[in-house]
N, C-alpha and C positions, 0 to 999 in steps of 0.2 A: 504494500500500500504506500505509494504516495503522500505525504503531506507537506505544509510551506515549511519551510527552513528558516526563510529570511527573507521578510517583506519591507526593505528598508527601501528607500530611494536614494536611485543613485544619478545626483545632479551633474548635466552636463550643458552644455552652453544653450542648446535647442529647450534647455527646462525639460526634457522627458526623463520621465521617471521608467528604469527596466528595475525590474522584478526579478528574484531568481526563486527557480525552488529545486529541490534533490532529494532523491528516494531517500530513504532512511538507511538503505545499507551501503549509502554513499558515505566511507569514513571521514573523507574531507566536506559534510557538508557547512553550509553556510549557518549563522546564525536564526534560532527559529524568532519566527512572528504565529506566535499560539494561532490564535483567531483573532475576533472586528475585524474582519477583511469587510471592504468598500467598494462599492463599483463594480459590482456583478456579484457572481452566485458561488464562489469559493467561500467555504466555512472552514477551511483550516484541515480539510481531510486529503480530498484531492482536486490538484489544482491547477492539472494535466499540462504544468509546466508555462503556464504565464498568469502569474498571480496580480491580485489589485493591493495598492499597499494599505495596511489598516488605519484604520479611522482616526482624524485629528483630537487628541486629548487622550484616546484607550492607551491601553498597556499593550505594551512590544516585549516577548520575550527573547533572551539575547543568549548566544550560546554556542559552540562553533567554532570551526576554523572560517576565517576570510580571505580569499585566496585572490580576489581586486576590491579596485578602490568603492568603499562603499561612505556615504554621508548617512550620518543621524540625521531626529527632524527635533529639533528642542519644542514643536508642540505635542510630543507624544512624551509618554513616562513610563520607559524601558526598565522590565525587568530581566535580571541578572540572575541564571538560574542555573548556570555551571562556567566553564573554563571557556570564554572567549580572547582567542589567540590571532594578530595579526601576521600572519604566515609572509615568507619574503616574497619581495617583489609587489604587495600588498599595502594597501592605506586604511586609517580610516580614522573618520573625521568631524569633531563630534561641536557642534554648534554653539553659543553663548545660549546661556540659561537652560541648557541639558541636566534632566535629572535621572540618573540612573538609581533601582533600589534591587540590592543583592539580597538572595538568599541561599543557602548550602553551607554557610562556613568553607571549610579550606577547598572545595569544587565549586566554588565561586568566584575568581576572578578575573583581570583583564589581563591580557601579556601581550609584548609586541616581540619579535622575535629577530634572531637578525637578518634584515635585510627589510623588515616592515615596515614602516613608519604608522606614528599616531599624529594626531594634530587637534589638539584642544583649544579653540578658540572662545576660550571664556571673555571678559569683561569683567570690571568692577561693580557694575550694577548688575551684569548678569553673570554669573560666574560657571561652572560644569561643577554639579554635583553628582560626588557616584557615593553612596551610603548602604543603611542595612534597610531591608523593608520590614522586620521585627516592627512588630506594634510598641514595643519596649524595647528601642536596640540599647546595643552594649558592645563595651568593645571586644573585637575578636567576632563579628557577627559574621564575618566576609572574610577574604582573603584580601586585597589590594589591587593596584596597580603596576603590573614589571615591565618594565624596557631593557632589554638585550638588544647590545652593541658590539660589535670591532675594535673597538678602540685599544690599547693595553691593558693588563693588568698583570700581576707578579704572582698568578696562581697557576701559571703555563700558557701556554701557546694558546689555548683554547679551554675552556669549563665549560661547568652545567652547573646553573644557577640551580641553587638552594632552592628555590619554588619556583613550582614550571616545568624544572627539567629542561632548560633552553640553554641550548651550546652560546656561551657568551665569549668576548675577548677576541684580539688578535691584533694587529701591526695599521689598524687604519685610526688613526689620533684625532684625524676630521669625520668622523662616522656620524652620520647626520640619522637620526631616528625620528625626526620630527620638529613639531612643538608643541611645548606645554607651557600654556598661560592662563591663569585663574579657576584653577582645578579645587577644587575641596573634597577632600576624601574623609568618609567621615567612619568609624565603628568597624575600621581594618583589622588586621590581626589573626585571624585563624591562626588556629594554631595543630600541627600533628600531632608536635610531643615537647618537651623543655629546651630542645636544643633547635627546633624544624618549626621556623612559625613564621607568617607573614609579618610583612611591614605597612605602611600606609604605600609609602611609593618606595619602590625599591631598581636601583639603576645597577644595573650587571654591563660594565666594560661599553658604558655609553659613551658618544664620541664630542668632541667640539662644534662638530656641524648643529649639533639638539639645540633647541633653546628651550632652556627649563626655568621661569619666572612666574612670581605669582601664584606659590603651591602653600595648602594648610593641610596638616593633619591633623585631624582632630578626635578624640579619645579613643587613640589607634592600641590595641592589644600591645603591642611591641614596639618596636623604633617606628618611628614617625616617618623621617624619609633615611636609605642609608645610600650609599654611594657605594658599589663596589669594584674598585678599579675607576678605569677611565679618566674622561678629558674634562668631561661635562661641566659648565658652571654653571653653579646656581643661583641666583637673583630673588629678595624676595620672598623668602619661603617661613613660614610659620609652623611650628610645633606646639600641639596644645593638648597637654594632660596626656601624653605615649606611658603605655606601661611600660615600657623600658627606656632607654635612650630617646632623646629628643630628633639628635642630628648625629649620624652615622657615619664614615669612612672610613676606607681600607681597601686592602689589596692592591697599592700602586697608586690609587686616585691622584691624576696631577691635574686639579683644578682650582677653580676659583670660586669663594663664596663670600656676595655680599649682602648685605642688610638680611640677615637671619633675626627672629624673634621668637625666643622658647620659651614657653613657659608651663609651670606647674607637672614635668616630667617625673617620673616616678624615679631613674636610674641618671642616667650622664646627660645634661644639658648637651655637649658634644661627645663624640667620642672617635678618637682620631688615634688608627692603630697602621700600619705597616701589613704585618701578616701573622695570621694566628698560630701556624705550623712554623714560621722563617722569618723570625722578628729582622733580618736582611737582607730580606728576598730582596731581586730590583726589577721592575722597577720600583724605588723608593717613593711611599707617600709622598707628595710632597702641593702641601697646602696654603692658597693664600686666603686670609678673610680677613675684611674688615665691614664695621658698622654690625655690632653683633652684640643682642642682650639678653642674656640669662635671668629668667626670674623665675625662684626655686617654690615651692620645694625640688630640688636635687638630690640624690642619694648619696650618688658618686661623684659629687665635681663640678664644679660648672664647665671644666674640660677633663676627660680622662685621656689621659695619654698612655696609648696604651700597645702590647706585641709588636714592640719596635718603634712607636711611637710613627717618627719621622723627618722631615721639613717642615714647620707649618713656620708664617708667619698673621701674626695677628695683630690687628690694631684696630684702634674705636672701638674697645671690649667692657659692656656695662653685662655688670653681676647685681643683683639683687636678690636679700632673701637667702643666700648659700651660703653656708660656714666654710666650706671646703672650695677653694681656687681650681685647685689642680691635683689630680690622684695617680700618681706612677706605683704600679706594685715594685716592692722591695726584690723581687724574683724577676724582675723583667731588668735583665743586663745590655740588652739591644736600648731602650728605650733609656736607661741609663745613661749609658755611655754617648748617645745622640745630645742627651741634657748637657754633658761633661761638654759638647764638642758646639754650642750652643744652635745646636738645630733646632730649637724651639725660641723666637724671639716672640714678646706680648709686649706692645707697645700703649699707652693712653689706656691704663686697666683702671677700670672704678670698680668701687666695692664699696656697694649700700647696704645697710642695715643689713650687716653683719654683729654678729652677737660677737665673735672674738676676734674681727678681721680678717684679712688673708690667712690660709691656711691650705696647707695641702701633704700628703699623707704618702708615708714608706720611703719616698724619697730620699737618701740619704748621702746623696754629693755634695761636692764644694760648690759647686756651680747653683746657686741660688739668687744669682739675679735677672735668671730670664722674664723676670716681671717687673715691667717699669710701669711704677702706677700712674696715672694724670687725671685729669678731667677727660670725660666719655659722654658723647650722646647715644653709643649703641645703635640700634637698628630708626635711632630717630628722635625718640623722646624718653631716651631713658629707662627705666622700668616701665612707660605707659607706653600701652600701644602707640605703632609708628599711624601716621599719618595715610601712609601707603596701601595701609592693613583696614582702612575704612570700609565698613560695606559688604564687604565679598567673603569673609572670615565669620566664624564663629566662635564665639566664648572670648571675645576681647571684648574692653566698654568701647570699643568703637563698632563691633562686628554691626552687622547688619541684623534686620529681625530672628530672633531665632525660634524653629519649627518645633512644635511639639506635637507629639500623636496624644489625642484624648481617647482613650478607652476603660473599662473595668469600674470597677465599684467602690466612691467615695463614702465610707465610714464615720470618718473626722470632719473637720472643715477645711475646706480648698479656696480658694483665690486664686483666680486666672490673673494674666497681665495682661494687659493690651499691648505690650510693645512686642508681644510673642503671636508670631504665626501657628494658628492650632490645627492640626490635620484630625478631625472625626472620624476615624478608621470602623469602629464598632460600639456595640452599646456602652453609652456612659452614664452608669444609674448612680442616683443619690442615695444612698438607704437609711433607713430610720435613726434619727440621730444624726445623720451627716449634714453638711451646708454644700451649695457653690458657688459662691459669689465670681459675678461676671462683672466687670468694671465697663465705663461708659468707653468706647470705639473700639473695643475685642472683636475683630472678626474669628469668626470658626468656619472652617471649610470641609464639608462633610464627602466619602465616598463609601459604597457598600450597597448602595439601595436600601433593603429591608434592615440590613444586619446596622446600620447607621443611625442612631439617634439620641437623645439625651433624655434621658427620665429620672421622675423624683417620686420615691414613694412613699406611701403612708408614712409620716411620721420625719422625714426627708424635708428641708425646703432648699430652696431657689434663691437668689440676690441678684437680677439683671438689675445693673443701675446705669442705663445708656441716659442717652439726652439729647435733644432736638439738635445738636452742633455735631454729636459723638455716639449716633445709636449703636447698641452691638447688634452683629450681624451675623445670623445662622446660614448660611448658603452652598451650595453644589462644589467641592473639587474640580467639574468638570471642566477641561476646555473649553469647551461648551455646554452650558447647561441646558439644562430640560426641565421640565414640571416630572416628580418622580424621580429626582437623582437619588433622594436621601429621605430617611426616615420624618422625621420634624422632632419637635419638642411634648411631652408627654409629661401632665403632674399627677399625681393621683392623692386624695386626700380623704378625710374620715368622716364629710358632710352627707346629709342623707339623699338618698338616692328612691326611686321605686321598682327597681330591681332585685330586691332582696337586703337583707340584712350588712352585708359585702356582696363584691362581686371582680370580677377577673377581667380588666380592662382588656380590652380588643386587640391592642399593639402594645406589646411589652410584657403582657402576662404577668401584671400586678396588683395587687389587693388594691379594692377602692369601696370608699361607702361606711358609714356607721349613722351615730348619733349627733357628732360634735359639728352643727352648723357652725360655730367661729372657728372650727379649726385653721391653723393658717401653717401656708406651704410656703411664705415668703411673699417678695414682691418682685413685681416685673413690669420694668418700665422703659419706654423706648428701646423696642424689640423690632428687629426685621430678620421676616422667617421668609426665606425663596429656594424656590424648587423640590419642596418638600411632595410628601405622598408619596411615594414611593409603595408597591402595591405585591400581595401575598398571592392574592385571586383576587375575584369580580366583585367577593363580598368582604373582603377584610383589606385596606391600604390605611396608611398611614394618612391624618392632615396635617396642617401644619402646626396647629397650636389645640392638643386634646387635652380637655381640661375635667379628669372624674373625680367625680365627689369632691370639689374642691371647697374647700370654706370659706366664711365670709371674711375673716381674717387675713387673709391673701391680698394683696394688693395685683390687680392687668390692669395697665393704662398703656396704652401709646405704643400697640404693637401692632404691626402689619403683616397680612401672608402674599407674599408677591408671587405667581404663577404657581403655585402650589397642584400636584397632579389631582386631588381628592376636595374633601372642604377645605375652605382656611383655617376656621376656625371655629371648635366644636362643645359645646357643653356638654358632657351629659350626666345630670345633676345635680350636686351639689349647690352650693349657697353664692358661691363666690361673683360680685359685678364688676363687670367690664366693661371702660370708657375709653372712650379715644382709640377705638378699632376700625382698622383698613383693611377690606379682602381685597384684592387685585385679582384679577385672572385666573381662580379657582374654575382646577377642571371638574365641581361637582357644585355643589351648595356653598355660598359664601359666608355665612356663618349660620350656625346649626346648635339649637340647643334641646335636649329631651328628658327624659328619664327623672322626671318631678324636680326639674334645675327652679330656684327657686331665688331667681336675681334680678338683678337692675339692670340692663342697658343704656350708656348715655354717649351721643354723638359715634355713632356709627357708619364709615363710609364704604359704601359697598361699592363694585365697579368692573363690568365684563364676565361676570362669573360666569359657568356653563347652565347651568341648574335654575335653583332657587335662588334669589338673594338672600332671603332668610328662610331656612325651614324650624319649624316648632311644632314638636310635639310633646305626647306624654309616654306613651309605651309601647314597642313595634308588636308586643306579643300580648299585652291587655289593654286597652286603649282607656281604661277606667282605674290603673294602680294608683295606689296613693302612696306618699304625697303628690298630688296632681301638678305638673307642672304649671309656673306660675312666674308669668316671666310680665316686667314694667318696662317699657322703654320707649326710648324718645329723644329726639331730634336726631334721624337716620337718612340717610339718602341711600337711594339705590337708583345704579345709572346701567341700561342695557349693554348688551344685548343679555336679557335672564328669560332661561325656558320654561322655566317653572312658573312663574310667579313671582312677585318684589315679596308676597308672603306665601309660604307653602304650611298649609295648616293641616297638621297632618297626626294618622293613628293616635287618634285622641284629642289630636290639641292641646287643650288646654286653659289656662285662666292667663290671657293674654289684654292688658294696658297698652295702648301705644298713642304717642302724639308727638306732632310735628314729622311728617311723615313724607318726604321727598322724591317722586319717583318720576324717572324720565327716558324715554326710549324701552320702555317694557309695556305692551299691552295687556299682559297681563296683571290684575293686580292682585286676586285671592286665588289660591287652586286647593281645593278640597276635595279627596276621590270620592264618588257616587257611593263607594262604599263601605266607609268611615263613619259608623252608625255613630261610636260616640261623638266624634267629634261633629258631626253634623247637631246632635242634641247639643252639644256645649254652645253652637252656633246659635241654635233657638233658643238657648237659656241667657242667650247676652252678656256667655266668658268673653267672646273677642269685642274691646270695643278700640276702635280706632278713631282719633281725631284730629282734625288740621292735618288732613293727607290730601297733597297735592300731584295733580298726573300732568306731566306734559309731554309732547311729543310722541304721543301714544296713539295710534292711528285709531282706535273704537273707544279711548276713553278708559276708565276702571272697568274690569273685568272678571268677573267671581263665574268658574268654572266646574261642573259637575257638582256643585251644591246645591240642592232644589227646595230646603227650606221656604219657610214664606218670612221668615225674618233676615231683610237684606240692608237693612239700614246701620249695620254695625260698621260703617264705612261712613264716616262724618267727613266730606271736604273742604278742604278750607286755603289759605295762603301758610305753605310753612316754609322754613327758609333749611329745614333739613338736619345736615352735620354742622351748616356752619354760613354754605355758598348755594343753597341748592343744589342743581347739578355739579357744578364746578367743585374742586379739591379745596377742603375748609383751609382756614390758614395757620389750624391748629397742626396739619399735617404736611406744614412744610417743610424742606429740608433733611430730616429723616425719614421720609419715603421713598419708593420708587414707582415710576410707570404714571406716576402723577403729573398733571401740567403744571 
């Protein structure tokens, strides 16, 4: 059987996109693209050899040897599901704002091999992220990044890189592999066993042709970036929080490094060695850097010099935080006798907050003044992030926003940040006792469909504290989104209901319902929920704002559901009122309340919904439970196109108040089924009364459909002005809306 291998596009002057694909017992095949295939009728099985490439925003799975030049697309979000190798003679070429997310651990990474090249074209605002797709990553989630080179090294004519298994080294000192600019690697590290482990970016006998600038590793298992062998310099590179070493080299490395910034490493700020076997092997390390700051914690040094040590010369060297300078073991005579011969010069060394000063360990020559201290800016500013490191980095106070996956179950009380990007991966429930306070401009970006959404349960509350300048916003991951990317928001509370004593909410599968009308689940204000509803089957989806048994303690004001797949937003029962509500483009009913909800509605703007603008009832299965829904409200607008109804009064009704009542572009105005005996009697007993409801643009006027009572005057018209504007979007709901004029 045939399936796609590798649905990437590969850009060439004419813009045509070729497609490849390769049986499965092709060893060499390309990397795979799962499925969302686009533009015809291949699903990822068979694809008789001219595939469409997958869809803008879906997931690309990555994996594979690439045997020509292939380009990523930075609007799709490639996953990394085993060992993809740029094989020689081969490119590949990966876009600004690319995000890669790995998973396997150590049959998870990227390699280029020699004679491949890569080319990461990151940016400072957009940079190439390759990370772990762990809901909870951690370092060691993946393997890394390896480039193999020609260049020399002092471990033979040729090797096989420690991960990979790729013949690296040889006699070409200009070996061009590429370029790498504004890469962040993030939760590197796999590991086989104590001695055999990945790094974040790891360079095997890369050549002076490469340009490697603008690299962060960031809470990588092991060495962060190492060098081994070669010509390569580095520009620019960041080490943040490596379980082992910060900055790596050895094996010959005759390069250049400038403006390094390390920080928080577990093991050696640098660590700059010769050869582990031939502390004389040659070619001799031999290193130059300058503009370089260590900010510890360090274990080992803010330089280890180490298996022969080498050449290095250093200057513009800030330390911060590290007791320890410099660490030569007592047993290393190669790396000694280089100290004795002054192969090691440090020129402009600062040393802050330090608890005893300079210090450095086992060392025991004459030769102890290869450290001449002075004033130091380091990689810029010192111990603070450089300048250069704005933006594109994480875990500096300069980095840019940094991502967090929301999932699993708050206990205690939590606080988001707004300055954090939050990725909704799956359910994020509050359980009894817990908080979550959401501060005012918190975007959360939801993916999963069904399995996405935020719930609070009985006993659980909520803290949205958004604001008409700074609302928080629940919304789709997607590239593109849709009504139904993502679950929505879900509270559930202990107010009474007429479904029973409890009962088992529809989405989320949580207790809802008691006695406690003021119970309260918190407050929520200045809220924007879009592209919710996200759907199980025909009779269970998600809306966007479902609200059980919620009590009157609870604060809803100033929340809106923008294109939402299902209702906007739903009561069903409980005590709790809600003001200052927007449905927008609900693919079903625009707000929907039942099940004996026994609340206030005030300033309601309804707008485009599919359905109903408002459906209310009392019970789908007894149309006479009690407590009998029992719902007040007033000054509401509802603007068409609505199928239902501006009211849908429905299995049972109910004991429904309403005034000021705004409807335009809907001719319909009441729908009751023919065969909704109670609610029809509730109709003759003068539960529904409506007043100051005005129709415009309604081709036949107010309109009450399948009701044949002889009581029709529960419809009082009059001049009402609605939410706010009549038709038009109130001016309470400026600013923090959307889809609004």
């Amino acid at each position: 059987m045939k399936k796609i291998i590798f649905s990437i596009a590969l850009t060439m002057l004419s813009s045509l996109f070729i497609i490849s694909c390769s049986d499965d017992d092709n060893p060499s095949k390309q990397p795979t693209c799962s499925d969302n295939i686009q533009n015809g009728d291949e699903t990822g099985v068979d694809c008789g050899g001219s595939c469409s490439p997958c869809a803008p925003g879906q997931s690309t799975e990555l994996q594979g040897d690439i045997t020509e030049d292939v380009t990523l697309d930075s609007s799709k979000e490639y996953s990394l599901t085993g060992s993809l190798i740029v094989e020689d003679g081969a490119s590949l070429t990966i876009p600004a704002g690319t995000v890669i997310k790995a998973t396997g651990g150590t049959s998870a990474y990227i390699a280029v091999a020699q004679g491949g090249q890569i080319f990461i074209n990151g940016t400072a605002a957009a940079p190439v992220v390759m990370t772990s797709a762990a809901i909870n990553p951690a370092a060691g989630d993946w393997g890394g990044l390896v480039v193999c080179g020609k260049a020399p090294t002092n471990v033979g004519a040729t090797a096989i890189s420690e991960v990979g298994d790729l013949t690296y080294g040889g006699d070409v000192a200009n070996d061009d592999s590429g370029s790498i600019r504004y890469l962040r690697l993030e939760y590197t590290g796999a590991s086989f066993n104590t001695t055999k482990e990945f790094n974040g970016l790891s360079l095997f006998g890369v050549g002076s042709g490469t340009t490697l600038e603008y690299v962060q590793s960031y809470n990588g298992g092991d060495d962060g970036i190492e060098f081994f062998g070669g010509t390569v310099s580095g520009k620019y590179l960041v080490s943040t929080n490596s379980g082992d070493d910060s900055i790596d080299f050895a094996d010959g490395w005759a390069g250049t490094g400038e403006y390094w910034y390390i920080s928080g490493g577990l093991q050696a700020g640098i660590e700059g060695s010769n050869n582990g076997d031939n502390g004389n092997a040659t070619p001799v390390t031999t290193a130059t850097l300058s503009n370089i700051t260590v900010v510890g914690p360090v274990g080992e040094g803010a330089l280890y010099y180490k298996e022969g040590g080498g050449n290095f010369t250093i200057d513009n060297f800030y330390v911060s935080g590290v007791d320890l300078g410099v660490k030569v073991k007592s047993t290393d005579a190669e790396a000694a006798t280089r100290l004795e011969a002054d192969a090691l010069v440090m020129t402009n060394v600062q040393f802050n907050s330090i608890l005893e000063g300079f210090a450095y360990t086992d060392y025991a020559g004459l030769n102890q003044d290869f450290i001449q201290e002075g004033s130091a800016t380091g990689a810029g500013n010192g111990a603070g992030a450089p300048d250069w490191a704005a933006g594109w980095t994480r875990g500096l106070e300069n980095s840019g926003s940094e991502v967090v996956q929301l999932s699993g179950e708050i206990t205690g009380d939590v606080a988001l940040d707004a300055s954090v990007d939050y990725e909704l991966t799956s359910a994020y429930v509050v359980l009894d006792g817990g908080s979550l306070t959401i501060p005012a401009g918190t975007v959360i970006k939801a993916t999963g469909g069904t399995s996405a959404y935020i719930a609070v349960a009985q006993g659980g509350q909520i803290f949205i504290e958004g604001s008409s300048s700074d609302p928080v916003v629940m919304t789709s991951g997607a590239a593109i989104p849709a009504a139904g990317d993502w679950g929505g928001l879900v509270v559930c509370g202990k107010a009474p209901t007429n479904v029973g004593a409890t009962a088992i909410s529809e989405v989320g599968d949580l207790t809802y319902g008691g006695t406690e009308a003021n119970d309260d689940s918190g407050s929520i204000r200045y809220l924007r929920l879009e592209y919710t509803g996200a759907t199980f089957n025909s009779t269970k989806e998600f809306n966007g704002l479902s609200l059980f048994g919620v009590g009157s303690g609870t604060t809803l004001e100033y929340v809106q559901s923008y294109n939402g797949g299902d209702d906007g937003i739903e009561f069903f029962g409980g005590t709790v009122t809600g003001k200052y509500l927007v449905s927008t483009n609900s693919g079903d009913d625009s707000i929907d309340f039942a099940d004996g909800w026994a609340g206030t509605g005030e300033y309601w703007y309804i707008s485009g919904g599919l359905q109903a603008g408002i459906e209310g009832s009392n019970n789908g299965d007894n149309g006479n439970a009690t407590p009998v829904t029992t719902a007040t409200l007033s000054n509401i607008t509802v603007v068409g196109p609505v199928g239902e109804g501006a009211l849908y009064y429905k299995e049972g009704g109910g004991n429904f108040t309403i005034d000021n009542f705004y409807v335009s572009g809907v001719d319909l105005g009441v729908k009751v089924k023919s065969t909704d005996a109670e609610a029809a009697a509730r109709l003759e007993a003068d539960a529904l009364v409506m007043t100051n409801v005005q129709f415009v643009n309604s081709i036949g006027g107010f309109v009450v459909t399948d009701y044949t009572g002889a009581n029709l005057d529960f419809v009082q018209e009059g001049t009402a002005t609605g939410a706010g504007n009549g038709a038009d979007a109130p001016t309470w709901a400026a600013g923090w809306t959307v889809g609004l004029e």
